[in-house]
Residue frames relative to the residue before (quaternion, step in Angstrom):
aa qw qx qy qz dx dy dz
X 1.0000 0.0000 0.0000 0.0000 0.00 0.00 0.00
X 0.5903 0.7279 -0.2321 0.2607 3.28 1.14 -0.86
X 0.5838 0.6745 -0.0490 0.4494 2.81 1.95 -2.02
X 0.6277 0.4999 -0.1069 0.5870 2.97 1.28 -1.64
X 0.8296 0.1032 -0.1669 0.5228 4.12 -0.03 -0.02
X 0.3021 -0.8633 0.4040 0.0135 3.55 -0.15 1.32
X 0.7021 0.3653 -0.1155 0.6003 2.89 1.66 -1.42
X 0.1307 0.7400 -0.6462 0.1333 3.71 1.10 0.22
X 0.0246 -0.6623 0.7189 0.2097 3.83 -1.18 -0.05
X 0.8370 0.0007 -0.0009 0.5472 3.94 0.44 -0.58
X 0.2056 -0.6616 0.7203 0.0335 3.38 -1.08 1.42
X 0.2629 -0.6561 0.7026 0.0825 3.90 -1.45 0.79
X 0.2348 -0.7701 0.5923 -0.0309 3.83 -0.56 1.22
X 0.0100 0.8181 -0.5595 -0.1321 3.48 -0.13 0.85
X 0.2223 0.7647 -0.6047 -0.0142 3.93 -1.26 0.01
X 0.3749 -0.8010 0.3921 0.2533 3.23 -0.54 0.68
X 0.4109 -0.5379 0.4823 0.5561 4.10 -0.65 0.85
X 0.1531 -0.5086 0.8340 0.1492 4.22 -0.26 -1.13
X 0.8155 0.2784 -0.2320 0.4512 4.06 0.30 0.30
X 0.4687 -0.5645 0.5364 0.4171 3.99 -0.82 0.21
X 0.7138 0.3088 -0.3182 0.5421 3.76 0.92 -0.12
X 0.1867 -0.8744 0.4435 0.0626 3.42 -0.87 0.97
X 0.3682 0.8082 -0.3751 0.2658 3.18 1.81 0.35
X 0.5241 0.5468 -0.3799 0.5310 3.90 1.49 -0.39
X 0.5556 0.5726 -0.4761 0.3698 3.94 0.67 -0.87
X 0.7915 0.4866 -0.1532 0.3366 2.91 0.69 -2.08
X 0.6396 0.5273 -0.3426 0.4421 3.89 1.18 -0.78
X 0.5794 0.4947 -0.3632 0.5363 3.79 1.17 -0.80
X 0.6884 0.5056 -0.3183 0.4112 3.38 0.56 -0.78
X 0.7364 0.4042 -0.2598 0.4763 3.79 0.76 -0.87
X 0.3941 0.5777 -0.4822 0.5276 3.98 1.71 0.01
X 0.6783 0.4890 -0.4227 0.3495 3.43 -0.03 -1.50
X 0.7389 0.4277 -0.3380 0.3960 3.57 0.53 -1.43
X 0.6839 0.5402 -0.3503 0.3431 3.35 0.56 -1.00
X 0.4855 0.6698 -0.2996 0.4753 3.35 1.50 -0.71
X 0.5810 0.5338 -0.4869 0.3746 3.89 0.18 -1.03
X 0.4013 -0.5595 0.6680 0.2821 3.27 -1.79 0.28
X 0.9064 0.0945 -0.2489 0.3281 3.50 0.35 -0.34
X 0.7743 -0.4295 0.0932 0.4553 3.61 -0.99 0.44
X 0.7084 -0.5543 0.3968 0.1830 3.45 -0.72 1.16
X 0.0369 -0.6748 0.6872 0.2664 4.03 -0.77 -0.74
X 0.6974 -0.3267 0.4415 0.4604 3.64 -1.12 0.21
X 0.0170 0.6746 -0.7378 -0.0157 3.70 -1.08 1.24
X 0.2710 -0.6284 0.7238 0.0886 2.77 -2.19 0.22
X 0.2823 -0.7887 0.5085 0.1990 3.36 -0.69 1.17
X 0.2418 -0.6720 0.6824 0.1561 3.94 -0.36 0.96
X 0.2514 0.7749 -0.5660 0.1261 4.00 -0.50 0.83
X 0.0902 -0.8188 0.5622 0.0730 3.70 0.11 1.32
X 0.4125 -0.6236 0.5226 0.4098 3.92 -0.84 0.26
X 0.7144 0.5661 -0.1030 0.3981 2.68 -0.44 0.98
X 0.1582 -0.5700 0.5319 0.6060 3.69 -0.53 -1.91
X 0.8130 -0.4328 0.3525 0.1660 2.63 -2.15 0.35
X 0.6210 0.5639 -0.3251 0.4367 3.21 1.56 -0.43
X 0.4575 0.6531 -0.4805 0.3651 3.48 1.70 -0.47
X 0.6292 0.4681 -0.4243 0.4528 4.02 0.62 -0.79
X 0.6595 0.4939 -0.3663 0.4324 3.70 0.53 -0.33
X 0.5807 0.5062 -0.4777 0.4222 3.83 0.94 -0.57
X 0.3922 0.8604 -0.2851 0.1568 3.88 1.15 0.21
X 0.7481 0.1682 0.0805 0.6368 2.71 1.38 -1.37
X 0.2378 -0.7924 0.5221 0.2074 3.73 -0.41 1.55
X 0.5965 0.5633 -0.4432 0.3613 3.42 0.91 -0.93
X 0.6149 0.6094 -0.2892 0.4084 3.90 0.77 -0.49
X 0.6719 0.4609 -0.2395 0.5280 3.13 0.97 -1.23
X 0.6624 0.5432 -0.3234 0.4020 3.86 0.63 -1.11
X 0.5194 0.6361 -0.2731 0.5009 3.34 1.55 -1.43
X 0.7361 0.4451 -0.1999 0.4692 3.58 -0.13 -1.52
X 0.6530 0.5435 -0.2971 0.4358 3.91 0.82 -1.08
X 0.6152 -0.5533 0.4111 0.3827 3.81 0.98 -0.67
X 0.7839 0.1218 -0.0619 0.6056 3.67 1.77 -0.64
X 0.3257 -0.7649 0.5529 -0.0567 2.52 -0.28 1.73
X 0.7904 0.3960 -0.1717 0.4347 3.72 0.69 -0.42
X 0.0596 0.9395 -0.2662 0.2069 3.49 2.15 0.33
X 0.1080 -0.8038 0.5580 0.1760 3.48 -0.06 -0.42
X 0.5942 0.6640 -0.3162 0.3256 3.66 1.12 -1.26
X 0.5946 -0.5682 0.5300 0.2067 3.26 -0.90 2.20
X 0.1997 -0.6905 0.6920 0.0676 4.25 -0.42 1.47
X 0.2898 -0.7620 0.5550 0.1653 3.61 0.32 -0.64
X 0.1038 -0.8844 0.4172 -0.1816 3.41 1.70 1.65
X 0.2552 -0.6218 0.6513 0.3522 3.81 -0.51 -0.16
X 0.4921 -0.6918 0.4801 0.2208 3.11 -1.27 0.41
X 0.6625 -0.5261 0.2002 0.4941 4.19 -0.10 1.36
X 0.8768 0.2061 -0.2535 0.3529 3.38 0.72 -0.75
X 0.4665 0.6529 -0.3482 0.4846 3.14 1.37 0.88
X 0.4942 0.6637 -0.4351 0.3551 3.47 1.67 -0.80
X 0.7645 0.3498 -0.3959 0.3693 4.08 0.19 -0.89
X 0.8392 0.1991 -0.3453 0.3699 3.90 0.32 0.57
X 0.1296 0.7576 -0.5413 0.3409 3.12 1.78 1.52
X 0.3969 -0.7094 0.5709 0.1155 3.77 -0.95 1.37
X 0.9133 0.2055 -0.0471 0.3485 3.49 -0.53 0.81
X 0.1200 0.8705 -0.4767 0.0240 3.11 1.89 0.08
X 0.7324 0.4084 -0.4352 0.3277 3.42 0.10 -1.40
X 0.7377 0.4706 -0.3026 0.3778 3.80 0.52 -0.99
X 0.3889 0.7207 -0.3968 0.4146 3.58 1.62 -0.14
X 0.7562 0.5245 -0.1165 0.3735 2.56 0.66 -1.82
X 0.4453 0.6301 -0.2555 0.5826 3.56 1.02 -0.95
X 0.6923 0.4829 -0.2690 0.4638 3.55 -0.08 -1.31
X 0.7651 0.3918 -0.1455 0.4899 3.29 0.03 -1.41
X 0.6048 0.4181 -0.3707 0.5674 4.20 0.46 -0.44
X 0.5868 0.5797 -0.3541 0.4406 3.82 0.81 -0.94
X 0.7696 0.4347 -0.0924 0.4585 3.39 0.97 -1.71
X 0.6094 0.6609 -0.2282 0.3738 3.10 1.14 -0.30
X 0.7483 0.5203 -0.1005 0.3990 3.18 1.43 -1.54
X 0.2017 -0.8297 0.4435 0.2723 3.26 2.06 -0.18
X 0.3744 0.5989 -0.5808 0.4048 3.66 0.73 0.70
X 0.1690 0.5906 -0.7884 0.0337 3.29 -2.50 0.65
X 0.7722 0.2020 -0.4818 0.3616 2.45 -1.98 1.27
X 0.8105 -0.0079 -0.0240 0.5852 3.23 -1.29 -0.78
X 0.6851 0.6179 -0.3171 0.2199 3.76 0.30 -1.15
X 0.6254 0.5178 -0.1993 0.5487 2.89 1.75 -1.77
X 0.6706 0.3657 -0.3862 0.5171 4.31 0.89 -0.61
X 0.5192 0.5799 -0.4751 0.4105 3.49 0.48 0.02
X 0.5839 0.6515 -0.1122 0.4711 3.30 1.11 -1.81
X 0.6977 0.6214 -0.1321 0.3311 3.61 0.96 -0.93
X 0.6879 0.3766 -0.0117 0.6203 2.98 1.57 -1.11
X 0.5467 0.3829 -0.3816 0.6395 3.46 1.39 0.59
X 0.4337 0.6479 -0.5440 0.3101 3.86 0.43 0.14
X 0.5179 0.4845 -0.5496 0.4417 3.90 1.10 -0.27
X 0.7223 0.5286 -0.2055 0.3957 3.27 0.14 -1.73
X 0.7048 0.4769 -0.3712 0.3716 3.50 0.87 -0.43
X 0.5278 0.6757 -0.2593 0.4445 3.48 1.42 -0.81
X 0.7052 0.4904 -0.2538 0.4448 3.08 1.05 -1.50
X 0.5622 0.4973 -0.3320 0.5713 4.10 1.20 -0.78
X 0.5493 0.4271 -0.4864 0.5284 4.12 0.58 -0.07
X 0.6640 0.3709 -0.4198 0.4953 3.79 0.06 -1.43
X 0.7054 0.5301 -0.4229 0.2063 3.76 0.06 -0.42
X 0.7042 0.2747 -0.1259 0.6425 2.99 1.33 -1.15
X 0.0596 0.8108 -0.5561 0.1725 3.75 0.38 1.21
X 0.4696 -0.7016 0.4833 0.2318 3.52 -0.17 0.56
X 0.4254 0.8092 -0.3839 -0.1298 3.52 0.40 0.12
X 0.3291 0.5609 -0.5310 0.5432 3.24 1.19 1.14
X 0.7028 0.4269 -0.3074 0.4789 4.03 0.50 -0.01
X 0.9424 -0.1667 0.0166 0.2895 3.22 -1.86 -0.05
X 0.5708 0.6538 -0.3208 0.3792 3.36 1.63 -0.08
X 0.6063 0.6763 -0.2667 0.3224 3.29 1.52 -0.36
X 0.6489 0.5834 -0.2542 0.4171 2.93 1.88 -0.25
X 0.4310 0.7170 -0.3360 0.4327 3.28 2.21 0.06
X 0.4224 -0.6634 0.5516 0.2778 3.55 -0.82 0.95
X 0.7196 0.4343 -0.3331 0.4274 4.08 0.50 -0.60
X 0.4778 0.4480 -0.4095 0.6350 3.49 1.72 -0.56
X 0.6119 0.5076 -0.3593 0.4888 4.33 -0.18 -0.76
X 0.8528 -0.0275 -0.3673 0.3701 3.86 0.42 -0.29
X 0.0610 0.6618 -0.6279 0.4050 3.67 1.46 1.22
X 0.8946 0.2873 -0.1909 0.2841 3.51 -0.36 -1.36
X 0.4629 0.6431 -0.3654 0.4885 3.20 1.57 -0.76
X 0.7445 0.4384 -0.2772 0.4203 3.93 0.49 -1.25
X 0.6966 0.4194 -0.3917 0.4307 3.54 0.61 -0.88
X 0.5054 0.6523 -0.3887 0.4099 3.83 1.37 -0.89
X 0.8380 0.2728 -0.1110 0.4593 3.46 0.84 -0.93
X 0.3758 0.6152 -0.3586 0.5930 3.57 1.55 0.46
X 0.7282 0.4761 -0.1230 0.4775 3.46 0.64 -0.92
X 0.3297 0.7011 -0.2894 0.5621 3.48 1.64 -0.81
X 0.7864 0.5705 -0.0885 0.2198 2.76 -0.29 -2.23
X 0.5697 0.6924 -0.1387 0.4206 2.97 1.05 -1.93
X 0.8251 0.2822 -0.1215 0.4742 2.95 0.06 -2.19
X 0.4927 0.5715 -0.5011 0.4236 3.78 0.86 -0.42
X 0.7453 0.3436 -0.3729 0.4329 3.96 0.00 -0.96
X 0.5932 0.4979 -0.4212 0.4721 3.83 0.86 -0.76
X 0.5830 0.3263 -0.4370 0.6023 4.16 0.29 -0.25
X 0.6036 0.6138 -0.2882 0.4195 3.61 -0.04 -0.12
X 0.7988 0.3052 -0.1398 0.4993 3.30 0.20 -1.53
């Protein structure tokens, strides 16, 4: 990819921690770079505790929205914000809860099933990130890195 975008200035590396400690995500992640043969652009390491769907178990109104019923009632069984970084299983949570959400069975509900990529992907879109996510220590150094990636950036451009 690298080869292919010369003028790249910042590349974003996702991997999830899969652990409350994210210090393996981030070392595998700083090999790979370190690994490239040619010169790198400014990265950011994108490391949720966890998976990435855990930042999405955030917002029910979204999830009900995105599910087809927005006006639902059915108990999703959400972690509560300050429970979301050492929620087990986010991605399949999540799943669970869009499933429960869509108040759909049978054929509708297997039909429903096989849209759960595409549905994930419409959460990451509509991520709140002025809301409840700010209180997330892996979301806190997300912003912290690109804040100082960008720095960086603008440092070599005054420079160059």
């Amino acid at each position: 990819m690298l080869k292919l975008e010369p003028g790249l200035d910042l590349i974003c590396i996702h991997r999830d921690a899969d652990d409350d400690d994210d210090s393996l995500a981030r070392a595998v992640i700083d090999h790979g770079v370190e690994s490239l043969d040619l010169l790198a652009p400014v990265h950011v390491k994108v490391v949720p505790v966890h998976e990435l769907e855990a930042w999405l178990l955030l917002d029910e109104v979204e999830i009900r929205a995105v599910a087809g019923n927005p006006r639902g009632k059915q108990d999703l069984g959400l972690p509560s914000p300050s429970e979301i970084e050492s929620t087990k299983r986010p991605k399949e949570r999540l799943e669970e809860a869009l499933l429960v959400a869509s108040g759909l069975r049978g054929h509708r509900l297997v039909r429903f099933k096989r849209r759960l990529p595409q549905l994930r992907a419409v959460l990451l879109q509509r991520l709140d990130i002025d809301g409840p996510i700010q209180a997330l220590s892996a979301w806190q150094k997300l912003v912290t890195a690109i804040a100082a990636a960008c720095g960086s950036i603008a440092r070599d451009r005054e420079q160059a």
